[in-house]
matplotlib code that plots the C-alpha trace (Angstrom):
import matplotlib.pyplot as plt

x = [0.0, 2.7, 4.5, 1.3, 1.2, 4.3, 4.3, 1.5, 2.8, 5.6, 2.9, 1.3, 4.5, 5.5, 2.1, 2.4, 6.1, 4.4, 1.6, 3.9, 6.9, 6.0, 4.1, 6.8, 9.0, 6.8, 7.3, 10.8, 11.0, 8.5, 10.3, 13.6, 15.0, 15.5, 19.7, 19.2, 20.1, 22.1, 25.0, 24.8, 24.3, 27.1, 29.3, 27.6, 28.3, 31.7, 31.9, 31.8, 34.1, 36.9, 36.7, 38.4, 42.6, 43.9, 46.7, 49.6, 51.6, 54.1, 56.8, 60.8, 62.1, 64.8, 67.8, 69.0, 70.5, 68.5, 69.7, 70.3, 72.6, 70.1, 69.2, 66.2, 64.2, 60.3, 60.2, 60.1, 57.2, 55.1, 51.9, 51.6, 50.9, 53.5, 54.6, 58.3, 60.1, 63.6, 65.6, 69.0, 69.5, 71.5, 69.1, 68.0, 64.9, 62.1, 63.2, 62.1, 59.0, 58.7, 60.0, 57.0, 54.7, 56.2, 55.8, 52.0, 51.5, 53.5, 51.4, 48.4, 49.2, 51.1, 51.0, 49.2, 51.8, 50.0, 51.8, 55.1, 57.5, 60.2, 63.1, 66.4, 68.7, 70.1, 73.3, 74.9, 77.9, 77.1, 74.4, 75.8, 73.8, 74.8, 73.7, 70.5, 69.6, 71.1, 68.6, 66.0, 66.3, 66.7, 62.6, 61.4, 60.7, 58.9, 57.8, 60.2, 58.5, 60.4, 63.3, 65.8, 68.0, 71.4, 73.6, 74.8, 74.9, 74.1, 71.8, 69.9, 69.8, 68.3, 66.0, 64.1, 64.6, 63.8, 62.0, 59.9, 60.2, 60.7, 63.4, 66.6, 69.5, 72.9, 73.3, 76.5, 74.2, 71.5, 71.8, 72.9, 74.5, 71.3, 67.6, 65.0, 61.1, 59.0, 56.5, 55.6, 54.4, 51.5, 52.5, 49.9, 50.2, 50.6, 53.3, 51.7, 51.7, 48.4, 46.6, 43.3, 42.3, 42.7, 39.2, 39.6, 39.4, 43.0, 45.7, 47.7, 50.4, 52.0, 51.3, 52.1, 54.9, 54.8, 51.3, 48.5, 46.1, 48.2, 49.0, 45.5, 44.4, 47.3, 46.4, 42.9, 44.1, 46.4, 43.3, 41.1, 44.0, 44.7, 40.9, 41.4]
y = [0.0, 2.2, 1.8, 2.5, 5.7, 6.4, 5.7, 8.0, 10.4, 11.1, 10.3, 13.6, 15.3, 14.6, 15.4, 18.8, 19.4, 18.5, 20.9, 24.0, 22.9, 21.1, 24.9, 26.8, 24.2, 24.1, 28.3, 28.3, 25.7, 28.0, 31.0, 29.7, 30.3, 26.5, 27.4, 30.6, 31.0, 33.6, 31.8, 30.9, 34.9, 36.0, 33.2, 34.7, 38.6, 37.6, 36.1, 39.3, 40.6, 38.0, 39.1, 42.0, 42.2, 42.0, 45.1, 43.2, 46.1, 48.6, 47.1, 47.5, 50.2, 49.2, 50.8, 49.2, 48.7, 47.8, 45.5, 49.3, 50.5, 52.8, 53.4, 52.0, 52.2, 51.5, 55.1, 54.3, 52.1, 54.9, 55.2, 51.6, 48.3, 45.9, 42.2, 41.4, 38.7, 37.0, 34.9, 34.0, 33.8, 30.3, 28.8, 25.1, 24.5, 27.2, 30.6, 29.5, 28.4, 31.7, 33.4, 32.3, 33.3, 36.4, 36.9, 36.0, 38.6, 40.6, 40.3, 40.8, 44.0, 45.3, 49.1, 49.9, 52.4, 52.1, 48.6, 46.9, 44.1, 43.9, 41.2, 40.6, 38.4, 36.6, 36.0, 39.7, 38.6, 37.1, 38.5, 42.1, 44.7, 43.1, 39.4, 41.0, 42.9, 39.8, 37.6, 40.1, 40.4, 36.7, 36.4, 38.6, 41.2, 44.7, 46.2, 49.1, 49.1, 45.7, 46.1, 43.6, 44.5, 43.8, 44.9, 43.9, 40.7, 41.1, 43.3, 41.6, 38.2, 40.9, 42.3, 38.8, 37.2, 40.0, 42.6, 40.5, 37.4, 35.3, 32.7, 33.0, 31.2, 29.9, 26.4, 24.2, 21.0, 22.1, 22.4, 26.2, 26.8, 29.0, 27.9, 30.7, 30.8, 30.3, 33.3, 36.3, 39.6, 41.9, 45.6, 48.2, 52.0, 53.1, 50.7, 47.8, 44.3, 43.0, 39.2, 37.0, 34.9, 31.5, 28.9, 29.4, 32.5, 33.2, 35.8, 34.3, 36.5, 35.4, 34.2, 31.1, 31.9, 28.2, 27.3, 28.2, 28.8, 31.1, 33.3, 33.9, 34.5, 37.8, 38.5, 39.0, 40.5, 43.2, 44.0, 45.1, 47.1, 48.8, 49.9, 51.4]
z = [0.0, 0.8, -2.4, -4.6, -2.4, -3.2, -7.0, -6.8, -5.5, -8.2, -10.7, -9.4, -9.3, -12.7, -14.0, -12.5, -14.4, -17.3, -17.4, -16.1, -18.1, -21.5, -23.0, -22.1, -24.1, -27.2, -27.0, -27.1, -30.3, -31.5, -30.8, -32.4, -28.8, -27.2, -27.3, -26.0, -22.0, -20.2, -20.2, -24.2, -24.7, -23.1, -25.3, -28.2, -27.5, -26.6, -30.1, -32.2, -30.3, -30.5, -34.3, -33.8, -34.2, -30.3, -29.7, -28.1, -27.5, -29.5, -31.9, -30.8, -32.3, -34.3, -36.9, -39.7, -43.1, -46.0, -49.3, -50.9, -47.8, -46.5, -42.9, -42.2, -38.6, -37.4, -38.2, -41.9, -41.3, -39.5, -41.1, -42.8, -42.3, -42.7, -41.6, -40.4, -40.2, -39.2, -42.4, -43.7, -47.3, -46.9, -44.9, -46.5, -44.6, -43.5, -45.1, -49.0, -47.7, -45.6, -48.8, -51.0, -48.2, -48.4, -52.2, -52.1, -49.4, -51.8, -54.7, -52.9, -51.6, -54.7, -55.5, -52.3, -50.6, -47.3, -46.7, -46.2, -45.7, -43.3, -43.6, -41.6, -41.6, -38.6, -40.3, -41.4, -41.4, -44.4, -45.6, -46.6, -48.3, -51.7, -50.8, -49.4, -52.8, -55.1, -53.0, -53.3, -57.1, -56.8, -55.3, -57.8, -55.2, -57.0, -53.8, -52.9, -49.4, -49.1, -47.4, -46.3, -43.1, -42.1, -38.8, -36.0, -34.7, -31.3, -31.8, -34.1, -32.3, -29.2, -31.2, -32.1, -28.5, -26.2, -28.7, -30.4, -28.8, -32.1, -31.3, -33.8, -32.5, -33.6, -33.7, -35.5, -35.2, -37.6, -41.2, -41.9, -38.7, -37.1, -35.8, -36.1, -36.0, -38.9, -37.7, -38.8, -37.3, -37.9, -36.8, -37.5, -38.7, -35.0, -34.5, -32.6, -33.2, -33.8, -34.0, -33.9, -31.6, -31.9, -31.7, -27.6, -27.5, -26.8, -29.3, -31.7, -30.9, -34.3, -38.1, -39.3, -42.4, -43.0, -43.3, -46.3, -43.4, -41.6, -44.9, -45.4, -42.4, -41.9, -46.0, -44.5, -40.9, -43.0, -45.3, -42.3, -40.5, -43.8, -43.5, -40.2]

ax = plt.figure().add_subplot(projection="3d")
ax.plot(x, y, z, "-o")
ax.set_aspect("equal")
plt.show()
């Protein structure tokens, strides 16, 4: 007897769900809004805004020499868009691939005087102004906002560690004699590096120089930071 009472009694209890719950239900489906929760909002707002290019903070400030053995500095930059990058010219593994990359972005920003491509080597001491334009030429480089830098050693080898935090390293074991990152960065006309967000939510920091997916995506990052 007890257990009939019992089964009853959740009968009733369910019954009453049903009747307050069940419309309200059938609205929402109706409504298009059975997702839709305070939670799921907030993840949805937060959304559009991930869209927009994070500021990670100013660019070093650097000095240079270019493949024409002109000074060169962020100064010259000031005003533009551009995308920099560390390369030797002897390198046999990552730089011809990063090269390419760098020719498509190139081409897709030909003639527009608003943007710009910086290069430099981590190996001046053999990459002189004269290797740098003969490996220029060599690319098939048009842009004359191009440049390709030389220097000092040190403070080259600073300027990716500490400045820019893009790993370039010496290293006898590897082929070429020097390890460097395959990345590239986004610097906008007021002299700050910019990125996406990655799926999580999180900045990229840096482009991919090696990867199809990572070329498009700063092709399309440089396009809206032109338009600002």
């Amino acid at each position: 007897m007890l257990k009939n009472k019992s089964y009853i009694g959740i009968s009733f209890i369910i019954l009453l769900f049903g009747i307050y719950a069940v419309p309200k239900i059938v609205e929402r489906i109706q409504n298009n809004d059975v997702v839709k929760g305070d939670r799921l909002d907030k993840i949805g707002s937060a959304s559009k805004n991930d869209q927009k290019l994070v500021k990670i903070g100013p660019a070093p400030k650097f000095e240079l020499v270019n493949q024409d053995n002109k000074k060169i500095t962020n100064e010259t930059y000031k005003g533009k868009v551009y995308v920099l990058e560390f390369f030797f010219t002897t390198c046999p593994s990552i730089c011809p691939k990063m090269n390419l990359s760098m020719l498509a972005i190139e081409n897709k920003f030909f003639g527009n005087p608003n943007f710009g491509i910086v290069s430099i080597t981590i190996d001046p001491s053999h990459d002189t102004p004269d290797v740098l334009k003969a490996h220029a030429k060599l690319l098939g480089v048009k842009s004359s906002n191009w440049n390709f830098l030389t220097g000092d050693r040190a403070y080259i080898f600073n300027l990716a560690n500490k400045g820019f935090n893009l790993y370039a390293g010496e290293n006898s074991k590897v082929n070429g004699g020097f390890e460097h990152s395959g990345l590239f960065a986004l610097v906008d006309k007021n002299g700050d590096i910019r990125c996406r967000r990655d799926d999580f939510g999180n900045p990229i920091l840096y482009y991919d120089g090696l990867d199809k997916n990572g070329v498009r995506d700063i092709q399309q990052d440089i396009n809206i930071l032109l338009k600002d």
